[in-house]
Backbone bond lengths (Angstrom), bond angles and torsions (degrees), N, CA, C in turn:
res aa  C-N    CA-C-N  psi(-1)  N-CA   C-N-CA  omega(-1)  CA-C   N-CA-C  phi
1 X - - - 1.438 - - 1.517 112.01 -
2 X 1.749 126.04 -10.75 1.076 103.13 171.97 1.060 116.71 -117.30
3 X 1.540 121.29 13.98 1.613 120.52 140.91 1.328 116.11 -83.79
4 X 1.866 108.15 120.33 1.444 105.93 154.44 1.265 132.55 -47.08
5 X 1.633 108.54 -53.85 1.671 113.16 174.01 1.586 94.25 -36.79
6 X 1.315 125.20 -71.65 1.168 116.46 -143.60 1.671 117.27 -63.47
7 X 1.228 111.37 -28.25 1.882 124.91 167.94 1.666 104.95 -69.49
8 X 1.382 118.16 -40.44 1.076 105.57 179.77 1.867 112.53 -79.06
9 X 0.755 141.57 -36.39 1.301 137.01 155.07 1.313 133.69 -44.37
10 X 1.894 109.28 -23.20 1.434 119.12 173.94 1.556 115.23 -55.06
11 X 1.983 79.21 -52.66 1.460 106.50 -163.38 1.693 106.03 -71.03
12 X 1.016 127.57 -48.86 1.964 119.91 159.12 1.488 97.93 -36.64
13 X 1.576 127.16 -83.09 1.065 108.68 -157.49 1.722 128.53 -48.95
14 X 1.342 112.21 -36.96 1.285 133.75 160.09 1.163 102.36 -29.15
15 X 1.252 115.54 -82.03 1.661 116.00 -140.95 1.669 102.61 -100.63
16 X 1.357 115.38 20.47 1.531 123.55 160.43 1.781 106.96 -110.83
17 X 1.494 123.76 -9.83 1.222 105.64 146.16 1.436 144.80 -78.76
18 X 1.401 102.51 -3.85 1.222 126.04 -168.46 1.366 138.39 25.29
19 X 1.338 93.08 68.53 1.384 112.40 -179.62 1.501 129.59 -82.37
20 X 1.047 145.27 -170.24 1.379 114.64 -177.33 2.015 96.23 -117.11
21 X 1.321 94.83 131.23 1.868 92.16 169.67 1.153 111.56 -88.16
22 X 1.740 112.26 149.55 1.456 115.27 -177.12 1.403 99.87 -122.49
23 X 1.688 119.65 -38.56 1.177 128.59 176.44 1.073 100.92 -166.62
24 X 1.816 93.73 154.57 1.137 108.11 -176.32 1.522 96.49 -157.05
25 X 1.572 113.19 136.74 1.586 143.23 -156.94 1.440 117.01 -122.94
26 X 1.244 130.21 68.54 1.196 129.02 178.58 1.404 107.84 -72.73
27 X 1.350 122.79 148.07 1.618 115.65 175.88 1.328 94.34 -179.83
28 X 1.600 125.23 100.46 0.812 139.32 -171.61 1.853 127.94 -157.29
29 X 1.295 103.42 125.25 1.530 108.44 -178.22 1.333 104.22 168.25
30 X 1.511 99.16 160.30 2.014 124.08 -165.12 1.388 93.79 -144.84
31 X 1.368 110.49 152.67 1.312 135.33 175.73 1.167 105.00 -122.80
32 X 1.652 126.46 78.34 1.724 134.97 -171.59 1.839 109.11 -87.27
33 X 1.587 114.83 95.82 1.843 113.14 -156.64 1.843 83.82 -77.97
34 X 1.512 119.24 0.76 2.006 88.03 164.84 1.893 90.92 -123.23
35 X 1.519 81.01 154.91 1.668 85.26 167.95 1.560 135.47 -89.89
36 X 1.245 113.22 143.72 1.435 117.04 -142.56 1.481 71.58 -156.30
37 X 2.042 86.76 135.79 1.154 98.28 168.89 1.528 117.39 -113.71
38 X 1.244 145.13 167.09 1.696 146.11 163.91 1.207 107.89 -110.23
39 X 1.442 110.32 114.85 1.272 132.59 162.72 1.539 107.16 80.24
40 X 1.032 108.14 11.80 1.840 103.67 -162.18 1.524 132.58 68.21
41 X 1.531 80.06 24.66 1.441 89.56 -172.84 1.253 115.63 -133.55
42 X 1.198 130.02 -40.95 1.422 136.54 -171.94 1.636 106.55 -130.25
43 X 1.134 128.52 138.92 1.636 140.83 168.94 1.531 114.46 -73.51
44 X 1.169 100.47 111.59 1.754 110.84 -162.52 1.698 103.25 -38.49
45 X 1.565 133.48 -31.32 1.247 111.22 -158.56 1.738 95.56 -91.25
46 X 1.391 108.20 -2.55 1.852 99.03 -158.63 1.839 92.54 -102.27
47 X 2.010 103.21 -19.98 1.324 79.10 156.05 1.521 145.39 -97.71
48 X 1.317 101.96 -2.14 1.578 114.79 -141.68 2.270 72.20 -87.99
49 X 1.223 99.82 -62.70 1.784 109.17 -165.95 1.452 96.28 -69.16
50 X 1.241 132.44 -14.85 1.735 119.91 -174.85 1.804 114.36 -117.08
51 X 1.077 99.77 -66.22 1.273 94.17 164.86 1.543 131.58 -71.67
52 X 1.192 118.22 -26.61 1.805 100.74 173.91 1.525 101.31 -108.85
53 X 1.355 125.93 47.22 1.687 105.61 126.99 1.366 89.10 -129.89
């Protein structure tokens, strides 16, 4: 959840098998007290709680 690439690739693969959705439950977030970054790009808490839901 706090790689975009990686949600965005779910969601292609997902929705090119075309399966049918019934539900779907996102619920996701961390409270990380040192800073840490992902990928060199984003700060694990601004992505994990902001960008992947």
């Amino acid at each position: 959840m706090s790689k975009p690439q990686d949600v965005f690739a779910f969601t292609k693969q997902f929705v090119d098998s075309k399966k049918p959705l019934n539900v779907l439950c996102n619920n996701s977030g961390c409270m990380i007290n040192e800073r840490q970054m992902i990928n060199d790009e984003h700060e694990a808490n601004f992505a994990t709680n902001t960008l992947g839901t």
